[in-house]
Backbone as a printed PyTorch tensor [residue, N CA C, xyz], in Angstrom:
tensor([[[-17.4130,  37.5130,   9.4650],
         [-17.5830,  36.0990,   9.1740],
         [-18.6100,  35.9600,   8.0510]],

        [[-17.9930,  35.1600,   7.1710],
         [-19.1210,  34.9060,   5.8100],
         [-18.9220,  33.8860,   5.7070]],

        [[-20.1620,  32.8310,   6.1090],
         [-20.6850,  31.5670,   5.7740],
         [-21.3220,  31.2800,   4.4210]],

        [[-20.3420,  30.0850,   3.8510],
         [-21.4820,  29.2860,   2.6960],
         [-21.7510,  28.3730,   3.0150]],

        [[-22.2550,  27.7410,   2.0340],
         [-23.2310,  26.0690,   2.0830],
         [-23.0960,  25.1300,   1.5530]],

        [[-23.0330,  23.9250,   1.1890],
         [-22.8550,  23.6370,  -0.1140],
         [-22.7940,  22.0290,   0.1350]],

        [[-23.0760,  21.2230,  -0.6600],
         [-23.3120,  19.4810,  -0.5350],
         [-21.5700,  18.7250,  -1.1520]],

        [[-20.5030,  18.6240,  -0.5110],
         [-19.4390,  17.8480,  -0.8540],
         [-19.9370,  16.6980,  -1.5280]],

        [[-19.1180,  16.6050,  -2.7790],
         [-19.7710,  15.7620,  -3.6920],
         [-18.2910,  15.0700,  -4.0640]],

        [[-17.2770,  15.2290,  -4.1750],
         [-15.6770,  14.5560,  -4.8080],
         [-15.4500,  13.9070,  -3.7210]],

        [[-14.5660,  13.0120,  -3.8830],
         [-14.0090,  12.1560,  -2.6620],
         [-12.6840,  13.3420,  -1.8370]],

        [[-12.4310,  14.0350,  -2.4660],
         [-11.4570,  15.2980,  -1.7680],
         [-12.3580,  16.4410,  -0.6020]],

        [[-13.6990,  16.3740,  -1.1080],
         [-14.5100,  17.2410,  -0.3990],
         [-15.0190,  16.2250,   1.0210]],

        [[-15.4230,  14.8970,   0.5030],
         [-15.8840,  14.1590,   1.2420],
         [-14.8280,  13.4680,   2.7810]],

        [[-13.0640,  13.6520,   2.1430],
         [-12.0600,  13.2270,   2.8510],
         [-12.0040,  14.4940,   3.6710]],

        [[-12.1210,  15.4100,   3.7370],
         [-12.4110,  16.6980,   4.3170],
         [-13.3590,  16.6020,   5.0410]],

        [[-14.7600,  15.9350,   4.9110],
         [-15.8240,  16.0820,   6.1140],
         [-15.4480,  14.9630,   6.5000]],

        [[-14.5520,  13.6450,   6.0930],
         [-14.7650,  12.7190,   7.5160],
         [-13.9400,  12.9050,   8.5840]],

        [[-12.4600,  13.8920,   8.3430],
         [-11.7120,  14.4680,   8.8240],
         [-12.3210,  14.9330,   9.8580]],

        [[-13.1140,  16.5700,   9.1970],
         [-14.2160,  17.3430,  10.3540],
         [-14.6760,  16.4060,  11.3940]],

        [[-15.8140,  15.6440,  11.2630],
         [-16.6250,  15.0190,  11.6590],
         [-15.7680,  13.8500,  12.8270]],

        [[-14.6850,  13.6980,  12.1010],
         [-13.7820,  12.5180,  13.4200],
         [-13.4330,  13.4280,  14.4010]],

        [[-13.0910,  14.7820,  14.1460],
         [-12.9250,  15.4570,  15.2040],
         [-13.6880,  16.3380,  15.9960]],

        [[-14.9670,  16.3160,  15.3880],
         [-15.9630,  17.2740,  16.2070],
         [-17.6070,  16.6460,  16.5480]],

        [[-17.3830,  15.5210,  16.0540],
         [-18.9020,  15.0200,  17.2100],
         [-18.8160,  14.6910,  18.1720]],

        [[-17.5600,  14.3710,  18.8420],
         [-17.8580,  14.2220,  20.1170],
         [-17.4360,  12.4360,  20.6810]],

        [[-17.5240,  11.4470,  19.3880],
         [-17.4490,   9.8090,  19.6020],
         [-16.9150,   9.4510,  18.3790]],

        [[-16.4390,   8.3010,  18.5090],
         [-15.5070,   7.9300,  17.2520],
         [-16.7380,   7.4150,  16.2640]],

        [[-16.1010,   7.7600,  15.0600],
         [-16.4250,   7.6300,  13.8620],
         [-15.8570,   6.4260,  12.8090]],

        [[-16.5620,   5.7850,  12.3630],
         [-16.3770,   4.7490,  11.3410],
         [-15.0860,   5.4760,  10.0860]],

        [[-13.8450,   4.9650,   9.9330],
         [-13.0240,   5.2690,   9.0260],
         [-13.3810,   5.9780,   7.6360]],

        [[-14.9030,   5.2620,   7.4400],
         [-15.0700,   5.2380,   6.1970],
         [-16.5920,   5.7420,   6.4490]],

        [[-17.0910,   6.2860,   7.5400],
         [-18.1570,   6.7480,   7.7210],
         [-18.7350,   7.6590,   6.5210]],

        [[-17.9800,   8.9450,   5.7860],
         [-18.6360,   9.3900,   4.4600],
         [-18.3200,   8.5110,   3.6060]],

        [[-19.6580,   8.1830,   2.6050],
         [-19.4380,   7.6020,   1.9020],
         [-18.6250,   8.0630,   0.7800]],

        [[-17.9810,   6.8710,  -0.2730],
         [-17.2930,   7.2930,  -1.1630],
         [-18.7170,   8.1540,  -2.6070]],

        [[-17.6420,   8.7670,  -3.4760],
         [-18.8720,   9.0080,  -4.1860],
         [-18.9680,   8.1260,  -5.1910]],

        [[-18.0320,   7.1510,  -5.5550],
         [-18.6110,   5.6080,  -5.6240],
         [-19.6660,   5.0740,  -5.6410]],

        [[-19.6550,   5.4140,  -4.1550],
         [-21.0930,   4.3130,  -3.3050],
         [-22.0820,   4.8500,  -3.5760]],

        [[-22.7120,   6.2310,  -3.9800],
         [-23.2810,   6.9990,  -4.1600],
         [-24.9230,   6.3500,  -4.2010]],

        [[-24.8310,   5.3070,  -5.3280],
         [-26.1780,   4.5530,  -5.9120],
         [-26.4280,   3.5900,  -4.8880]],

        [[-25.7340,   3.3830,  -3.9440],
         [-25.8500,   2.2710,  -2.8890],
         [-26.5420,   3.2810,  -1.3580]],

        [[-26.1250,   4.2060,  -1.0680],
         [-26.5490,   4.7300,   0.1980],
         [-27.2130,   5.7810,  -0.1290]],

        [[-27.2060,   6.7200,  -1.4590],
         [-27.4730,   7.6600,  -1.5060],
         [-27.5170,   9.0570,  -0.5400]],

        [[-26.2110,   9.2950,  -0.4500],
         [-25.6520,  10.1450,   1.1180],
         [-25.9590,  11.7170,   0.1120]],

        [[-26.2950,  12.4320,   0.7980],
         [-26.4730,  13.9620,   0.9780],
         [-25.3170,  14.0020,   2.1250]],

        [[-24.0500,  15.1040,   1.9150],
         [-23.3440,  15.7920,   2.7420],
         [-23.0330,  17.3450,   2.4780]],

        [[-23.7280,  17.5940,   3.6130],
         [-23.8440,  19.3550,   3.4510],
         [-22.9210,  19.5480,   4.0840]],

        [[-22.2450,  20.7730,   4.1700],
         [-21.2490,  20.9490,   4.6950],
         [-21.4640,  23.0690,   4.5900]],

        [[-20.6160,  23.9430,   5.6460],
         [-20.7890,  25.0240,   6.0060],
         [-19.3690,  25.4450,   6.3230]],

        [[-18.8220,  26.5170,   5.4190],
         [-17.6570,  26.7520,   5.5460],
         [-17.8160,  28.5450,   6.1000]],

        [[-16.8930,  28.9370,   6.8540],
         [-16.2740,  30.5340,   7.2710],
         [-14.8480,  30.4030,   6.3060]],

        [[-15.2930,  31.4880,   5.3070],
         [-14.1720,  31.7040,   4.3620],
         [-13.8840,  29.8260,   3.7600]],

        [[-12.6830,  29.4310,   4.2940],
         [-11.9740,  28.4920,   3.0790],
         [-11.9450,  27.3380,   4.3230]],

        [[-12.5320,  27.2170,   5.7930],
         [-12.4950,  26.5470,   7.0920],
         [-13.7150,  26.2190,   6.6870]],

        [[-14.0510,  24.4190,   7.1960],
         [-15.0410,  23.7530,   7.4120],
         [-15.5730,  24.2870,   9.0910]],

        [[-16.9730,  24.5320,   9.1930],
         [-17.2810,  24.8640,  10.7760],
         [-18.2460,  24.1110,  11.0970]],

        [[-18.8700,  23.0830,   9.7890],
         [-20.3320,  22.4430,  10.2270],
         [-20.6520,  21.7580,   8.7010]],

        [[-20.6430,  20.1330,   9.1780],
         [-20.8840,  19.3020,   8.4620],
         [-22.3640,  18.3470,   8.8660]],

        [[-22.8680,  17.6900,   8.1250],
         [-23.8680,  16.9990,   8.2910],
         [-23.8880,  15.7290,   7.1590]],

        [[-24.2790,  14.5370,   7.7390],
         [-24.7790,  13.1480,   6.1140],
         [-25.9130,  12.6730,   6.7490]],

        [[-26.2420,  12.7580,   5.4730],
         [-27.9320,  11.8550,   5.6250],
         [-27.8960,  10.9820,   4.5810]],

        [[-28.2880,  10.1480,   4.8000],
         [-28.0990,   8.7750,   3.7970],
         [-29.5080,   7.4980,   4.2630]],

        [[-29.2110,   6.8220,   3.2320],
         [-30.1290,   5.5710,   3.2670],
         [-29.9850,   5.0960,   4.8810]],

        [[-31.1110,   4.0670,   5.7110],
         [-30.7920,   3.3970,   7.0080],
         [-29.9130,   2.2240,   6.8860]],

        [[-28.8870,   1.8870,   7.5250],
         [-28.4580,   0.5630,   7.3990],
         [-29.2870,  -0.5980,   6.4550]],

        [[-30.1880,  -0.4950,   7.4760],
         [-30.9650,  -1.7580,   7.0040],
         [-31.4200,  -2.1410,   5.7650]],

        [[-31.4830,  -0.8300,   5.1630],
         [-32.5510,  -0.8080,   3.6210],
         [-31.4510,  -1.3630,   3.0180]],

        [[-30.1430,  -0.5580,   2.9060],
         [-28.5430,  -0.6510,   2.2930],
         [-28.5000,  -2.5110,   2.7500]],

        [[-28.4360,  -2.6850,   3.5230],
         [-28.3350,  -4.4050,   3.5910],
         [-29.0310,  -4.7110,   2.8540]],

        [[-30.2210,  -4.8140,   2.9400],
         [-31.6360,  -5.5000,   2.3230],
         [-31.4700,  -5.8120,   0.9880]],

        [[-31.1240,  -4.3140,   0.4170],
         [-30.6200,  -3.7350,  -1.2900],
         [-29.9570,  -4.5990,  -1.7880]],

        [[-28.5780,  -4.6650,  -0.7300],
         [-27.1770,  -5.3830,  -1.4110],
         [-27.0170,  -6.8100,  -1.0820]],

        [[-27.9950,  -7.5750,   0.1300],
         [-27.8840,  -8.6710,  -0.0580],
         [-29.3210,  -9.2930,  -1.3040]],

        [[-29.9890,  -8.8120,  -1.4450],
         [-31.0870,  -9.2450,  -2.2520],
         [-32.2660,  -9.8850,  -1.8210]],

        [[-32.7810,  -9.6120,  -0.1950],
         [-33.5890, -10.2220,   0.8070],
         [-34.4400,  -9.8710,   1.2940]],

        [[-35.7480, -10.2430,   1.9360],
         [-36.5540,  -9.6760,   2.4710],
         [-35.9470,  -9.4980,   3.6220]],

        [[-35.8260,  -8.8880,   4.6100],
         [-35.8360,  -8.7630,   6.1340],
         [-36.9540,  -9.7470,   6.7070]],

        [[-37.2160, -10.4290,   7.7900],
         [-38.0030, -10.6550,   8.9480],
         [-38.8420,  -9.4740,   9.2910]],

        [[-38.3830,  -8.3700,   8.9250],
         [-39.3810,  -7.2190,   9.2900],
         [-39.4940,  -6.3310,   8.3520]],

        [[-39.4640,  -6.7400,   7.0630],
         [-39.9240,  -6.0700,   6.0210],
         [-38.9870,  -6.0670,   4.8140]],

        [[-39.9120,  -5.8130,   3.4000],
         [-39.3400,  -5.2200,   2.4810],
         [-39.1140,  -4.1720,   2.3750]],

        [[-37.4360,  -3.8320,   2.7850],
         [-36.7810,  -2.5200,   2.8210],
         [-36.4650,  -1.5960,   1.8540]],

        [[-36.5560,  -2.5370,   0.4940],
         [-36.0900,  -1.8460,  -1.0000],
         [-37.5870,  -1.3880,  -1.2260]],

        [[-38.7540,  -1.3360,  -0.9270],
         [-40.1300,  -0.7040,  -1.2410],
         [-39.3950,   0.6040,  -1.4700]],

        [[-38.9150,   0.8210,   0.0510],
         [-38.3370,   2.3460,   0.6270],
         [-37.3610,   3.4610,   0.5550]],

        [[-36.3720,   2.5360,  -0.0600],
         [-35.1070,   2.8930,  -0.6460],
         [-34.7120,   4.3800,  -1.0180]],

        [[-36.0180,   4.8640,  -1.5790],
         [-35.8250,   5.9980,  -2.1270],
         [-37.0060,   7.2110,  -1.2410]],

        [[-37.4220,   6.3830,  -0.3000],
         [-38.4940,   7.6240,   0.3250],
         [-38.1020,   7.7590,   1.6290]],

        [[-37.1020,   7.1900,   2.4370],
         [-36.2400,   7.5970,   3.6210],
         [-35.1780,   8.1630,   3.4590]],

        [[-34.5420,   8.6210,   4.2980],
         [-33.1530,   9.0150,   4.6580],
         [-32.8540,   9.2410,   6.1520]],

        [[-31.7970,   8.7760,   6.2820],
         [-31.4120,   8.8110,   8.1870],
         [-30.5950,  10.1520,   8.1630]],

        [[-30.5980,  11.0260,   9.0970],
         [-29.4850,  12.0370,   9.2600],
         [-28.6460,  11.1340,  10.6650]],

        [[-27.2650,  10.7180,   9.8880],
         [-26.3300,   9.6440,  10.6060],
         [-25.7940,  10.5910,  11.1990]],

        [[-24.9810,  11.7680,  10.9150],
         [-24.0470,  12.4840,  11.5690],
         [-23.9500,  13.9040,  11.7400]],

        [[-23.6660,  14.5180,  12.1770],
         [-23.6110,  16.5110,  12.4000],
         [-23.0390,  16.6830,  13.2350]],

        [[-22.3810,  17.8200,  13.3520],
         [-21.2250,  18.8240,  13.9430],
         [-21.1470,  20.2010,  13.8500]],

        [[-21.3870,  20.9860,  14.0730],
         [-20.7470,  22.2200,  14.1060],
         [-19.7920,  22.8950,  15.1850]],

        [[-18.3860,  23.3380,  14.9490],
         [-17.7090,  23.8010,  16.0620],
         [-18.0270,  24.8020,  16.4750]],

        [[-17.1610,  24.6840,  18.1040],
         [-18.1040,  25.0190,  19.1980],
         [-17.9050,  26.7530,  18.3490]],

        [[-17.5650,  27.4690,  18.0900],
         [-17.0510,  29.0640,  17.8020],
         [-18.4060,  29.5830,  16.7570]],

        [[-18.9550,  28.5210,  16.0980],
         [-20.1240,  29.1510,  15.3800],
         [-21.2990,  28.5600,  15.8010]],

        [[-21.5180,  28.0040,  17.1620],
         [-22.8300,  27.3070,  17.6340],
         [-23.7310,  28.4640,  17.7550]],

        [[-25.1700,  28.3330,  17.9090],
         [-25.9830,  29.1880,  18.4210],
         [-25.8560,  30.1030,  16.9820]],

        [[-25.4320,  30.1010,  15.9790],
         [-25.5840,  31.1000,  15.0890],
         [-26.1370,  30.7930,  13.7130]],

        [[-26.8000,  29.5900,  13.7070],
         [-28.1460,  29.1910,  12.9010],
         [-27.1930,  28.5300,  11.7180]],

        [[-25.8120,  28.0480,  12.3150],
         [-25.3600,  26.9710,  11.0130],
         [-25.8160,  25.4480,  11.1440]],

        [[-26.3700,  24.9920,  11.8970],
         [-26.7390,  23.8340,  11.9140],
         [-28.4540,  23.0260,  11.2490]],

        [[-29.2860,  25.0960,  11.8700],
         [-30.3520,  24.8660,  11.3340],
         [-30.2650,  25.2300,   9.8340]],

        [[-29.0520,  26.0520,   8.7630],
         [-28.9380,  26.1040,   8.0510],
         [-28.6470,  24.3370,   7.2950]],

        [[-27.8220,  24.0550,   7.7680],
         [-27.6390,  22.3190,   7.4590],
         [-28.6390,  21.8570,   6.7280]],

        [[-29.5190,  21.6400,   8.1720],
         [-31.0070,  21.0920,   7.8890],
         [-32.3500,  21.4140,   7.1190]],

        [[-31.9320,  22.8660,   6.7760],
         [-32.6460,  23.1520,   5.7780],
         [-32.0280,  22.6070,   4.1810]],

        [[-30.9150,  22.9180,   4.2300],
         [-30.2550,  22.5920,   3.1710],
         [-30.5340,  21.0640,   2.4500]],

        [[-29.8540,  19.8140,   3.9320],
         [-30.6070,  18.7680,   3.5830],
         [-32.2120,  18.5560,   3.0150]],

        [[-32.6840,  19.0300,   4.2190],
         [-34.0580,  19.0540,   4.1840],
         [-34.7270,  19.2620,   2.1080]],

        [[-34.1390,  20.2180,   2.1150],
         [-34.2850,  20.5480,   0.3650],
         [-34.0120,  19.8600,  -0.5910]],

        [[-32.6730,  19.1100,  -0.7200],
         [-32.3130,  18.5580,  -1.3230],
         [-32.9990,  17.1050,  -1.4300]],

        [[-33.5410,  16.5500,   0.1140],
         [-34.3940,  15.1760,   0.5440],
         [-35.6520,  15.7320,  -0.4420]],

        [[-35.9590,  16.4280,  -0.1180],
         [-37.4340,  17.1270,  -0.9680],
         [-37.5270,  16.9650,  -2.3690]],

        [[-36.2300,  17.4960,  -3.2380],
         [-36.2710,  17.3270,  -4.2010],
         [-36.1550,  15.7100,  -4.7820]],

        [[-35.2120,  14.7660,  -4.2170],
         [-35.4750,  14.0250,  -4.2260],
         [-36.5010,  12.7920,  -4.3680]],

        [[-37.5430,  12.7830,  -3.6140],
         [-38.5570,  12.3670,  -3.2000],
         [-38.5000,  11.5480,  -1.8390]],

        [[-37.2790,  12.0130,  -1.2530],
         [-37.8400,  11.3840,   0.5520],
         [-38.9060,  11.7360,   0.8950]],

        [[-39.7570,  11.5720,   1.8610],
         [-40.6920,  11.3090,   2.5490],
         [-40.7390,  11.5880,   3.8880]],

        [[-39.5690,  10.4370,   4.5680],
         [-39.2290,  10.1930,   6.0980],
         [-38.0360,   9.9680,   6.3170]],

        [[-37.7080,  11.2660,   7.2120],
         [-37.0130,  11.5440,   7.7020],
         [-35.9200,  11.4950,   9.2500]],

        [[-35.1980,  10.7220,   9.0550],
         [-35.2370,  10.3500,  11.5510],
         [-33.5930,  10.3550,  11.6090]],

        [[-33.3990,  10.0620,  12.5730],
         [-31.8640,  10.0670,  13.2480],
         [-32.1460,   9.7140,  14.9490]],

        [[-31.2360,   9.8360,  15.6580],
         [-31.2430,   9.6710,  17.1780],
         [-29.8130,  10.4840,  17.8640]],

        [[-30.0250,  10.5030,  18.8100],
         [-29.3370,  11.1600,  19.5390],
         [-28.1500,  10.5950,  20.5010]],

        [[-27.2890,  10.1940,  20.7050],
         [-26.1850,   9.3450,  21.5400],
         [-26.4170,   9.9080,  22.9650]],

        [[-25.9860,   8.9740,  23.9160],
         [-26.0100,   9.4560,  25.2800],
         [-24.9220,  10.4580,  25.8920]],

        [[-24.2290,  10.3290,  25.0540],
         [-22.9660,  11.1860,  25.4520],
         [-23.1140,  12.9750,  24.8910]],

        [[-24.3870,  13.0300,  24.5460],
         [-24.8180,  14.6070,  23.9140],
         [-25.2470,  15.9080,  24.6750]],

        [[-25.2650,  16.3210,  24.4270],
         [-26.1310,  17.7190,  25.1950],
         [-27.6850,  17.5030,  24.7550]],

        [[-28.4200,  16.6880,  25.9260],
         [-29.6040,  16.2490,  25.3050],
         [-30.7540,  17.2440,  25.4040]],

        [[-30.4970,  18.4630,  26.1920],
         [-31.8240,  19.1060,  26.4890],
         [-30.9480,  20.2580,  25.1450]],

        [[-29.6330,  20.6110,  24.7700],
         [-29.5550,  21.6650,  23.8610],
         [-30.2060,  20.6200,  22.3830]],

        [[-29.7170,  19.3320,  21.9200],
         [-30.3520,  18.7830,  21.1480],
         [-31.5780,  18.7080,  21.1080]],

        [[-32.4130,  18.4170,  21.2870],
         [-34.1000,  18.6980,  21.9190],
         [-34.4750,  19.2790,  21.2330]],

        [[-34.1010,  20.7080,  22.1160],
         [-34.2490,  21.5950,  21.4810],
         [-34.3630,  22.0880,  20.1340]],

        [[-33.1020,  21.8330,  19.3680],
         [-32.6550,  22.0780,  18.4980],
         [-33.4440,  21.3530,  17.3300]],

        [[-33.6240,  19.8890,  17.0240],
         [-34.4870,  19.1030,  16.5020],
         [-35.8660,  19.2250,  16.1090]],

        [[-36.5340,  19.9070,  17.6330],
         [-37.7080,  20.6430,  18.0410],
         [-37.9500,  21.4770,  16.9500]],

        [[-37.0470,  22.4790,  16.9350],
         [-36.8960,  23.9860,  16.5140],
         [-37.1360,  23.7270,  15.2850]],

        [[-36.2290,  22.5870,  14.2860],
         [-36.2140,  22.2240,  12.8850],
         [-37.3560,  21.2460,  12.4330]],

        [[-38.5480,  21.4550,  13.1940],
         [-39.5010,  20.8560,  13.0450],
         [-39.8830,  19.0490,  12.9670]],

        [[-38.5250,  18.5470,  13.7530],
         [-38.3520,  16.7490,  13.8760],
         [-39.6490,  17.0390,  15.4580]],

        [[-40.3580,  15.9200,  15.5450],
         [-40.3920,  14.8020,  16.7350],
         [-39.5320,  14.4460,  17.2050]],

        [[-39.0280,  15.0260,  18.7440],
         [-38.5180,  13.7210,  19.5190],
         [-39.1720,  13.0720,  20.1540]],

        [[-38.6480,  11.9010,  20.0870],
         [-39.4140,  10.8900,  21.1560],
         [-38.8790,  10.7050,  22.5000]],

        [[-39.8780,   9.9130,  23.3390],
         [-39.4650,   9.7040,  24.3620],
         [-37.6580,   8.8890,  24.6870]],

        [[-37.4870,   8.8130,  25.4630],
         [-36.5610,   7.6050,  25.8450],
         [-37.2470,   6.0620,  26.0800]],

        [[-36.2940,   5.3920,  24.5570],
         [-36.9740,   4.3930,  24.5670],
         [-37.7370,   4.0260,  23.4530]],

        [[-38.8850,   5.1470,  23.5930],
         [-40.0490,   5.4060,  22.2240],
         [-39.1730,   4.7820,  20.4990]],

        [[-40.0080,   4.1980,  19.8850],
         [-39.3580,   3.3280,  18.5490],
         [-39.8360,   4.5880,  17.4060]],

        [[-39.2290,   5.2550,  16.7540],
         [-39.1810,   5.3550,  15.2400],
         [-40.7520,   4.6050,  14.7510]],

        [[-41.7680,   5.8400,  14.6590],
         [-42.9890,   5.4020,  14.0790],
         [-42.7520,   4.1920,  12.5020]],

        [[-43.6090,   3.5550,  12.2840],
         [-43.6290,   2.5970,  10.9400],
         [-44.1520,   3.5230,   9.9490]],

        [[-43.1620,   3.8940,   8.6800],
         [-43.1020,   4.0900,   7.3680],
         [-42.9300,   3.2110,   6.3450]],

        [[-44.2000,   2.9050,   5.2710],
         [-44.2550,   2.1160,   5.0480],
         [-44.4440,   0.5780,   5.3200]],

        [[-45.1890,   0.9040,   6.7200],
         [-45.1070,  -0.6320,   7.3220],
         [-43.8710,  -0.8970,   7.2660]],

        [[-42.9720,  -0.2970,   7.3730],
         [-41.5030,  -1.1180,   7.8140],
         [-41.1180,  -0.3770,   9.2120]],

        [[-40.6920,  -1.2080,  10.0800],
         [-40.2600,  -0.8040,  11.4890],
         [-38.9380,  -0.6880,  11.0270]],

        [[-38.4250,   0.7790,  11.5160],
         [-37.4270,   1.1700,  11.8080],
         [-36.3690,   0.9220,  13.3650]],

        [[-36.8540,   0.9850,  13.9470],
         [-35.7750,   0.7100,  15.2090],
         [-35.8330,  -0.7380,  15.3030]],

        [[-34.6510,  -1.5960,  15.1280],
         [-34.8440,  -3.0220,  15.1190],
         [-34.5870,  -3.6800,  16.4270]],

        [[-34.7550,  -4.9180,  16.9080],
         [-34.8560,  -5.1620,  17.9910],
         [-33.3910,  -5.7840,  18.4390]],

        [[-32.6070,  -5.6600,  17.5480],
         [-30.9910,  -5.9640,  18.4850],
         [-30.6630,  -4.4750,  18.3170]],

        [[-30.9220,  -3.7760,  18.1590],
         [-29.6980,  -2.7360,  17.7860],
         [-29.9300,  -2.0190,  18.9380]],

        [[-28.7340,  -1.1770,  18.9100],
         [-27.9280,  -0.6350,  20.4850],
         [-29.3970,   0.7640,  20.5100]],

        [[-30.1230,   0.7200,  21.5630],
         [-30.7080,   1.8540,  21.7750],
         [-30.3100,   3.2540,  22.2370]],

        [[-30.1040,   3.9580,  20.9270],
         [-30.1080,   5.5150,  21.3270],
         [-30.4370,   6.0500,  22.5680]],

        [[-30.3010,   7.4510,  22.8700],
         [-30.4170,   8.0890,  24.3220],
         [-32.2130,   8.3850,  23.8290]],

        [[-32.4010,   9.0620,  22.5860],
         [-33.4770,   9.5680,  21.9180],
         [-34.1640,   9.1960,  20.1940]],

        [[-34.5860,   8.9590,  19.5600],
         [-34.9860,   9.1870,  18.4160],
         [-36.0570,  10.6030,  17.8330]],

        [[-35.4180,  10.7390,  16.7950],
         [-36.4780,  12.0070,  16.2570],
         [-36.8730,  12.2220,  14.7050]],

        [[-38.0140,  12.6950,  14.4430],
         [-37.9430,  12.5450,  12.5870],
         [-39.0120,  13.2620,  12.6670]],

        [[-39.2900,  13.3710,  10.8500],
         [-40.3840,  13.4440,  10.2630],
         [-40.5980,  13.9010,   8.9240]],

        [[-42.0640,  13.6700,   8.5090],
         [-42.1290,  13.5740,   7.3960],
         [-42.1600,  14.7690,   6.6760]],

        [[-41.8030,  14.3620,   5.1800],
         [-41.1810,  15.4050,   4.4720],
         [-42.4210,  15.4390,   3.7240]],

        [[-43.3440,  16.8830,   3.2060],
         [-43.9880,  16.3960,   2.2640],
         [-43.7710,  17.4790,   1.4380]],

        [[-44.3410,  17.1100,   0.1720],
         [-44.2840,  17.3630,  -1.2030],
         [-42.8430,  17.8720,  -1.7520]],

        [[-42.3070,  18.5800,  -2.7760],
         [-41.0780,  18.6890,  -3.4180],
         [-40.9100,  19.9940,  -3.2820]],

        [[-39.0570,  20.3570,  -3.0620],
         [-39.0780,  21.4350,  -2.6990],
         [-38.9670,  22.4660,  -4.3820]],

        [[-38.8550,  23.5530,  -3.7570],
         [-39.0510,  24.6080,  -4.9760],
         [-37.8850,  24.9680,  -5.4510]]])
């Protein structure tokens, strides 16, 4: 088995991970969940992706939070902040998968390094995602742990970056939240 790496960037690469991803996280997925590369300047999505030979085995997107992407495109302050401050120093990791045949064999923490690098070069900052109830929450934990995120309690809110609160007060509460900060640029 010989694994590569690599960030899907064409809408052919990207129709390929939403494919993956509808069939291997586990809960349905938004149609249009990867973004187009279109949208690119609007969400700014990182999608890494991990192939065995010419087979997808492990995808990942990290992109802007909802909220900022609203904020951006309607032209507004939020009630709980100016979200465009931030635009460019967050990123959410929305989605990941790896099938079950290459788990446990460091393609996921490969992912996250990968992202992780690319956020770096960038200039993210802060970094979070959450966990669904329907997960393997003590192998996730773990795993998050391992890649150097915070989890939080159940419940616990997404610390304030930038004075902007992240976990908002209608939205559906996760099983978990986890993050953290990114510092300086990668090499």
């Amino acid at each position: 088995m010989v694994l590569t790496y690599g960030i899907a960037e064409s809408s052919t690469a990207r129709d390929e991970v939403q494919q993956f991803l509808s069939k291997n996280v586990g809960f349905d997925i938004a149609p249009n969940a990867i973004p187009r590369p279109e949208h690119d300047a609007t969400y700014a999505p990182l999608v890494a992706v991990a192939r065995d030979d010419e087979e997808l085995v492990g995808a990942a997107l990290s992109c802007r939070a909802q909220v900022c992407v609203t904020a951006a495109m309607l032209r507004y302050r939020s009630p709980f902040g100016d979200y465009t401050v931030a635009k460019d120093r967050h990123s959410e990791l929305d989605l990941m998968a790896v099938t079950p045949r290459v788990r446990s064999k460091g393609v996921g923490s490969e992912l996250i390094r990968l992202l992780e690098r690319d956020l770096r070069s960038r200039g993210v900052r802060f970094w979070f995602g959450n966990m669904t109830d329907d997960s393997d929450l003590r192998a996730l934990i773990r795993f998050y742990e391992r890649n150097g995120f915070t989890v939080l309690a159940k419940g616990e809110p997404i610390p304030s970056f930038m004075g902007l609160t992240w976990t908002l007060p209608n939205a559906p509460v996760p099983e978990r939240y986890f993050w953290k900060k990114l510092e300086g640029r990668a090499g």
